[in-house]
C-alpha positions in Angstrom: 0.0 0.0 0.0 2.2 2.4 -1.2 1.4 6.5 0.1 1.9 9.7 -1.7 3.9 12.5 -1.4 2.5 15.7 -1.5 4.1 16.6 -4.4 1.7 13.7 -6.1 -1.4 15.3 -3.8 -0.9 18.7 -6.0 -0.3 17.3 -8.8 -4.0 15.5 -8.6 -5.4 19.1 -9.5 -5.6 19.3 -13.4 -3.6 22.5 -13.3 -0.7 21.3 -12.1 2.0 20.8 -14.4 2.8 17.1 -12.9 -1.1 16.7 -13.6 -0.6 14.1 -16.2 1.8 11.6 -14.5 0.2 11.8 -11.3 -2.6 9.9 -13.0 -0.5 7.9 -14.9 1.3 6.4 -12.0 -2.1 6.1 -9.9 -3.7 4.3 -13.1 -0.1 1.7 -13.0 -0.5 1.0 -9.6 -4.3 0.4 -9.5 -4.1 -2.2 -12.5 -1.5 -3.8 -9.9 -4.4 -3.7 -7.9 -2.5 -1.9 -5.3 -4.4 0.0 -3.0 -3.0 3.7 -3.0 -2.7 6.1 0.6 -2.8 9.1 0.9 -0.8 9.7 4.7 -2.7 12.1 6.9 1.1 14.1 7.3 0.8 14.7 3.2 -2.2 15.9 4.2 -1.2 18.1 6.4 1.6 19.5 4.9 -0.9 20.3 1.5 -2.7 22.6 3.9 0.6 24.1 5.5 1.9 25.1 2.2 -1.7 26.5 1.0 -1.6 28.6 4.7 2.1 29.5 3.8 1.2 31.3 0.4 -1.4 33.4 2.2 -4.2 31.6 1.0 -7.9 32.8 2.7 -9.1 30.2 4.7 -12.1 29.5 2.5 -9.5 28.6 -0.1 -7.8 25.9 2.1 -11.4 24.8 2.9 -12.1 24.6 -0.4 -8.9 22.9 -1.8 -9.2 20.2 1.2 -12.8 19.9 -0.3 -11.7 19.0 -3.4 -9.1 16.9 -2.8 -11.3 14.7 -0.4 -13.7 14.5 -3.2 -10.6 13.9 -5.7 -9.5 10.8 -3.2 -13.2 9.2 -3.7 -13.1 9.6 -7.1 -9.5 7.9 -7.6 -9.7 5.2 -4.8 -7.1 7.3 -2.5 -7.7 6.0 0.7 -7.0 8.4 3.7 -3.8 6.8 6.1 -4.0 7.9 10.4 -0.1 7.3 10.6 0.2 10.4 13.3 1.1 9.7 16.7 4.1 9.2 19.1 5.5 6.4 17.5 5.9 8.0 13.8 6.7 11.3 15.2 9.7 9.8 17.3 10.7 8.0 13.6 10.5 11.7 12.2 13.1 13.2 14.3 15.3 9.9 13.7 15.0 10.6 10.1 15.5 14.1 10.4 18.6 14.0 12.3 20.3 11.1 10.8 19.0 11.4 7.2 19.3 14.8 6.6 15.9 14.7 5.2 13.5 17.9 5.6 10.8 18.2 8.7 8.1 17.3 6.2 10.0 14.7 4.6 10.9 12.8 7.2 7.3 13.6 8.9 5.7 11.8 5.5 8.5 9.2 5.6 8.0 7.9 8.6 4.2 7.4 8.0 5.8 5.3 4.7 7.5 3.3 7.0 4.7 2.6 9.4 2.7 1.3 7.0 4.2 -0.7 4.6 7.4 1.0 3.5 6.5 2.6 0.1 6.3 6.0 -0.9 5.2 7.5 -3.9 7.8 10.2 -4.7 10.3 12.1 -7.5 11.7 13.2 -4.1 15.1 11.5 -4.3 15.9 13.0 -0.6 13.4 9.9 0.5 16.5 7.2 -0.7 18.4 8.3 2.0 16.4 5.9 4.6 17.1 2.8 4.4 14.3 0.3 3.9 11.7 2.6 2.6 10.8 2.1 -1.3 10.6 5.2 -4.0 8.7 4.7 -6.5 9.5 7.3 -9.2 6.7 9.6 -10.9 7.6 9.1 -14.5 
């Protein structure tokens, strides 16, 4: 049950310039019949960087909206990875991977579920024992 990035969670919106092989890689991976997550931390950081371009808050609202209604649409099944456990595997990723504070936040809910992320991010090869699979 592989989970995506955010970077795949924007590119689900037809505007966005990854738009195309977003879908592409969510249709190759349902015909695998893999079932496809969407981490509540990918979530979360969709809606910090939404807050961090000033977005109004009916925009966010809207956007989240969407996306939940974009999930349905595309079997994207919502992931509860956050709690102490995966937060105590974020700061050992941050510190000994290098990797970003959202990185390693959407890493380590990877690795609590099955291992697989969803990614172009290369930063995610760092940790050991988590699988990219590349957007083409």
């Amino acid at each position: 049950m592989p989970v995506l990035d955010t970077e795949l969670i924007f590119g689900l919106n037809p505007s966005d310039k990854h738009h195309a092989s977003t879908l592409k890689i969510l249709g190759e991976l349902s015909k695998k019949g893999q079932e496809i997550f969407a981490p509540d931390t990918s979530v979360y950081e969709f809606q910090s960087v939404l807050r961090g371009l000033n977005k109004k808050l009916s925009e966010v609202k809207l956007a989240l909206a969407s996306l939940k209604q974009v999930f349905e649409e595309n079997s994207i099944k919502e992931a509860r990875t956050l709690g102490i456990g995966t937060i105590l595997l974020q700061c050992e990723f941050e510190e000994k991977y290098g990797l970003s504070y959202f990185d390693s936040l959407i890493a380590a809910s990877a690795f609590v579920l099955d291992r697989v992320i969803v990614s172009n991010d290369k930063a995610f090869d760092r940790v050991p024992d988590l699988t990219r699979i590349q957007i083409k």
